[in-house]
N, C-alpha and C positions, 0 to 999 in steps of 0.2 A: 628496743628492749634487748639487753644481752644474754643469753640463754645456755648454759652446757645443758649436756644433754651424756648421760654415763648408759649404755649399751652392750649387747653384741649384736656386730652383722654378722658370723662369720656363718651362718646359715646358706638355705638354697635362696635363690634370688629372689623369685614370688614371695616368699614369706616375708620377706624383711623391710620389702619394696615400698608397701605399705607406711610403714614405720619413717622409714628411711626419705622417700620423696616429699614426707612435710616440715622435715628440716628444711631440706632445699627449699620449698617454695617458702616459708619465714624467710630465707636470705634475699627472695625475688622481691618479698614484700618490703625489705629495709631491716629486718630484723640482722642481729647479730649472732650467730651460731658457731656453737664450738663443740664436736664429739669428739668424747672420748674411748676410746673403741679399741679393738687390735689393729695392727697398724698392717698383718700382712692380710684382712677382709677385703674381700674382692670391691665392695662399694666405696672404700677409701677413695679409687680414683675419679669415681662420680660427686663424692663429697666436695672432693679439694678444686675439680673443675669447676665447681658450681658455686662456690666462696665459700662454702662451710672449711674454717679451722678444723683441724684433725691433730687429735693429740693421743699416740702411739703409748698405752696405758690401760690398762686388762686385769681385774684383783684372779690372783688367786687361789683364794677362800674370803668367805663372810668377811674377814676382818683381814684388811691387806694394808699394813703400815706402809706402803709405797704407792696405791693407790690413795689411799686418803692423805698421806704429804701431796704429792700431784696436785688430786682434786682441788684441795685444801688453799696451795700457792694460787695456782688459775684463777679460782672465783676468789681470791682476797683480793691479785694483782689487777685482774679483770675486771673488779667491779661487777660484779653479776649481779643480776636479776632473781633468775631462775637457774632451781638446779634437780633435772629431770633425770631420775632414774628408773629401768625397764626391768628389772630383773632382778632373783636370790643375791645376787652377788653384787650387781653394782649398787643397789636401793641401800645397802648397810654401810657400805663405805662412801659415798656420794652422804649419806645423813651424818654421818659423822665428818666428812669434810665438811659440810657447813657450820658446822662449830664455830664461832668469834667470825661470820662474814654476814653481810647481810643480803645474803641469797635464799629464797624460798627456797626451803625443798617440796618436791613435787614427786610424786608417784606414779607407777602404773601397774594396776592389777588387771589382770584378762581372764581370769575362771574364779566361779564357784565354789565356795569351801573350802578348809583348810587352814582359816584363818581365826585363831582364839585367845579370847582376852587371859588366857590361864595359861600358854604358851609362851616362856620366854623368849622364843626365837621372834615372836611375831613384832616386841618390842625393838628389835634389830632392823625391822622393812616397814612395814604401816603404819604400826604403832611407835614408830618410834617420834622422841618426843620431839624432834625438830621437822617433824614432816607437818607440811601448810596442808598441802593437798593431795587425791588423791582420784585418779582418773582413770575409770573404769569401761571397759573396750564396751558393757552393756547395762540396759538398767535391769537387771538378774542380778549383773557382776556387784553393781551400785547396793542396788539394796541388800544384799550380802552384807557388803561390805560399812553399811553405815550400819549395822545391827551389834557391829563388833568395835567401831573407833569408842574414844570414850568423850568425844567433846567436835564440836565445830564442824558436824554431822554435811552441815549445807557445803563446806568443804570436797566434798564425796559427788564425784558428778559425772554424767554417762559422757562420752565423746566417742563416736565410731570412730574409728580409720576408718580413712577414705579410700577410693579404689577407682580406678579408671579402665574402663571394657576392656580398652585396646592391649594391657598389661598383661590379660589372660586369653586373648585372642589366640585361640591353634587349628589347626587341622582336626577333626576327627579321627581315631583310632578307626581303624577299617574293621568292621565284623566278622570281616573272614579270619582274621587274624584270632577268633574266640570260635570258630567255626557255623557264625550266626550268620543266617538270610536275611536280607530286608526289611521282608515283615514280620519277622521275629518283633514282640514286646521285648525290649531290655531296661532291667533296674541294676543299679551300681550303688553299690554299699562301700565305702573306702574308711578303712579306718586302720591305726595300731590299737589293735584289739585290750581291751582290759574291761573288768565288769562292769563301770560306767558304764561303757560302748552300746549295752543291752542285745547283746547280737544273741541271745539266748531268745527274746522276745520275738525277735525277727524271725528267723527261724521258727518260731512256733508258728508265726503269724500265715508260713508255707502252706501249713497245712491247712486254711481257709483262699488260697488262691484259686479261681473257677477258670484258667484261662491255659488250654496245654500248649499255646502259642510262645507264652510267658518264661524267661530264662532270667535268672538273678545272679551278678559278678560280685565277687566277693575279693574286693581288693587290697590290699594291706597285709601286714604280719600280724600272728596271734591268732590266725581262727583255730588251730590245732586242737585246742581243747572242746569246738563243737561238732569237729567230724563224724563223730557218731550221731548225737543229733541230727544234721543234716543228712546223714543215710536214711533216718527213720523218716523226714520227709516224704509227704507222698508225690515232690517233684523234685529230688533228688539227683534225679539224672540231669535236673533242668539249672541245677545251682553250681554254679562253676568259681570254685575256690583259686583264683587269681593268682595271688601271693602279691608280692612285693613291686611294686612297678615306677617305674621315673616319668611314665604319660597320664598319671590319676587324671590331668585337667583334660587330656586330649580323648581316656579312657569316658571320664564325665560329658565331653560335648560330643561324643558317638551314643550316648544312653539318650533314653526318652524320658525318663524320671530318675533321680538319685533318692535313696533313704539313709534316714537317719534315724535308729532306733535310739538315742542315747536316754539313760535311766538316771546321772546326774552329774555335775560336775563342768557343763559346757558352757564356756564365755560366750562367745559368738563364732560360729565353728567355721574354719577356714573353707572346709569342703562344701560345704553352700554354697559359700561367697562365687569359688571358682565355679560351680557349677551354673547361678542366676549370672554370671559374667558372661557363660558363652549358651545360652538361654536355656536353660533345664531345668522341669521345674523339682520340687522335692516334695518330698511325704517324712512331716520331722514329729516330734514330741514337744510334749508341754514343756520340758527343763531346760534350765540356763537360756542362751539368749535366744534361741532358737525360732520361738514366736515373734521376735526383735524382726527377722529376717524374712517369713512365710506369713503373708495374708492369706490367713484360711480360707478356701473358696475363690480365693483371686490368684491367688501365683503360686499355690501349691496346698497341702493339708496337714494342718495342726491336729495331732490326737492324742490323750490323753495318756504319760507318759506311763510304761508299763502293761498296757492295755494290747496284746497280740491281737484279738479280734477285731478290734477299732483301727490298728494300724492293716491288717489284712482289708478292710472293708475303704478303705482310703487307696491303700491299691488299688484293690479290684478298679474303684473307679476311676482312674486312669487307665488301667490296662483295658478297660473294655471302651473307652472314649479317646480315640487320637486325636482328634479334634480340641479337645477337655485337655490334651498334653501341650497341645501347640497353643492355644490361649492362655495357659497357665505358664507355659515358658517365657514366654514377651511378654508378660506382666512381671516377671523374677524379672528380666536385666534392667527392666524399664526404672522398678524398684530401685534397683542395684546403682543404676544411675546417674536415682535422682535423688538418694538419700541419703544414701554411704560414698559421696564422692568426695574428692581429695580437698575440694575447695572448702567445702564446710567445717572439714576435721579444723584445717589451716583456722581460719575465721574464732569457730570454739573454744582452740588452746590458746590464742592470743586474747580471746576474752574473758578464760577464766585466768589466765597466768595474770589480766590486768587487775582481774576484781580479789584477786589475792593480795597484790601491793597496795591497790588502795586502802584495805582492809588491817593493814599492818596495825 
């Protein structure tokens, strides 16, 4: 099968990694792969060692008359198969270069919401009318998203990225470096704050914590707007507003639980992933893929999303069970695995990208 594949890497490594090594392993399998990317992305020179073509070609805006000549030449000269776009920008000119070829366009959505049939723009990426398919990081993102196409619904289909342990393997962040003891309880909250996030709920949820052992990091930008809040906390002293950090994974595999208060909007949230990669378990919400990634009572706790007492009462029981932390963390990576692994993702996209063609 020959595949383009229209992107950007030019992100931090772990994030794209994902993305990025199931091209390769296509090329391992016999497939033929060609991104088209920036050409000065640091993953270019893993692409081009590993036999993935690399074709140095980036729109930019929606509509980039040089990106779609490009695309356009490739998959007519190429003969393509498939033609997989990631993103606002490449998915509009990747669908428009498929014009007059006989290459699927393919898609890929990763969050919740935002997408509507009364939105012209949405007829540029999704909806637009030369897209076959469309493949969604979770089935949250899925079912979304088949509420909004207007035809060929079974098209629409969940495919994790895959992930391999050893990718997020680090060192622990040291506790002295936050000025914690040993037996300090710690929860690590990481996020770029916006109301999604629900960090408004969290913080309420403070105020039902029973445990003065208990210390909660707040890491990312944007909590500014709850600092007052978190003063009125009655453990205030005990919530340590972090900021901005380049060790979240090494910060996350020094925590005994991470939270995730989010209210809506989440694909399947990165900061999980790294945290059940290096065994920690989480305390997450009902919304987007979230439950995809936490068996309730097995590898961490699902509560009902908006609900501050229900997420407070999910702590507590962790914070008062270390034992209850340490079973529930080795049921996350174990998860993490053996379900979201990179082999499977592989396996997926070459089965739906097949049952697309035969479908013609």
């Amino acid at each position: 099968m020959k595949i383009l594949i229209a992107s950007s890497y030019k992100h931090a490594w772990n994030s794209v990694r994902p993305e990025a090594e199931m091209f390769i392993e296509m090329v391992k399998q016999g497939h033929q792969v060609t991104v088209v990317t920036q050409g000065d992305a640091d993953y270019v020179a893993r692409f081009r060692d590993n036999g993935v073509k690399v074709i140095d070609c980036y729109p930019t805006k929606k509509i980039c008359p040089t990106t779609i000549k490009t695309i356009h030449h490739e998959l007519k000269d190429g003969d393509y198969d498939i033609c997989y776009g990631f993103n606002s920008k490449t998915i509009p000119n990747a669908a428009f270069a498929c014009i007059g070829t006989k290459a699927k366009m393919v898609t890929y959505r990763g969050t919740t919401g935002g997408l509507y049939r009364h939105d012209p723009s949405a007829y540029l990426t999704h909806l637009h009318p030369k897209v076959s398919g469309i493949v969604c990081v979770s089935n949250a993102v899925r079912d979304d998203v088949r509420q909004r196409v207007w035809q060929f619904k079974e098209n629409v289909t969940t495919i994790y990225k895959g992930h391999q342990l050893d990718w997020y393997k680090v060192e622990p962040t040291k506790r002295g470096d936050f000025g914690l003891g040993e037996d300090t309880i710690v929860a690590v909250c990481a996020a770029h704050v916006r109301p999604s996030k629900g960090i408004s709920v969290l913080i309420e949820a403070t105020h039902h914590i029973n445990n003065p052992n208990f210390h909660l990091l707040l890491v990312g930008s944007g909590f500014e707007p709850h600092l007052d809040q978190i003063k009125q906390s009655p453990m205030s002293s005990r919530i340590h507003v972090v900021g901005h950090r380049q060790d979240v994974p090494s910060i996350m595999a020094m925590a005994d639980f991470q939270v995730q208060p989010s209210i809506s909007g989440e694909g399947l949230p990165r900061t999980i992933i790294e945290a059940m990669a290096n065994g920690t378990t989480s305390v997450v919400t009902t919304t987007g893929g979230s439950p995809e990634l936490v068996d309730d009572g097995v590898s961490g706790y699902v509560v009902p999303t908006g609900d501050a007492t229900a997420f407070a009462e999910a702590m507590n029981k962790l914070i008062s069970d270390r034992k209850k932390i340490h079973t529930f963390s080795l049921a996350a990576k174990q998860k993490l695995n053996k379900e979201f692994n990179a082999t499977q993702t592989v396996e997926k996209h070459i089965h739906f990208f097949s049952s697309l063609l035969v479908n013609d």
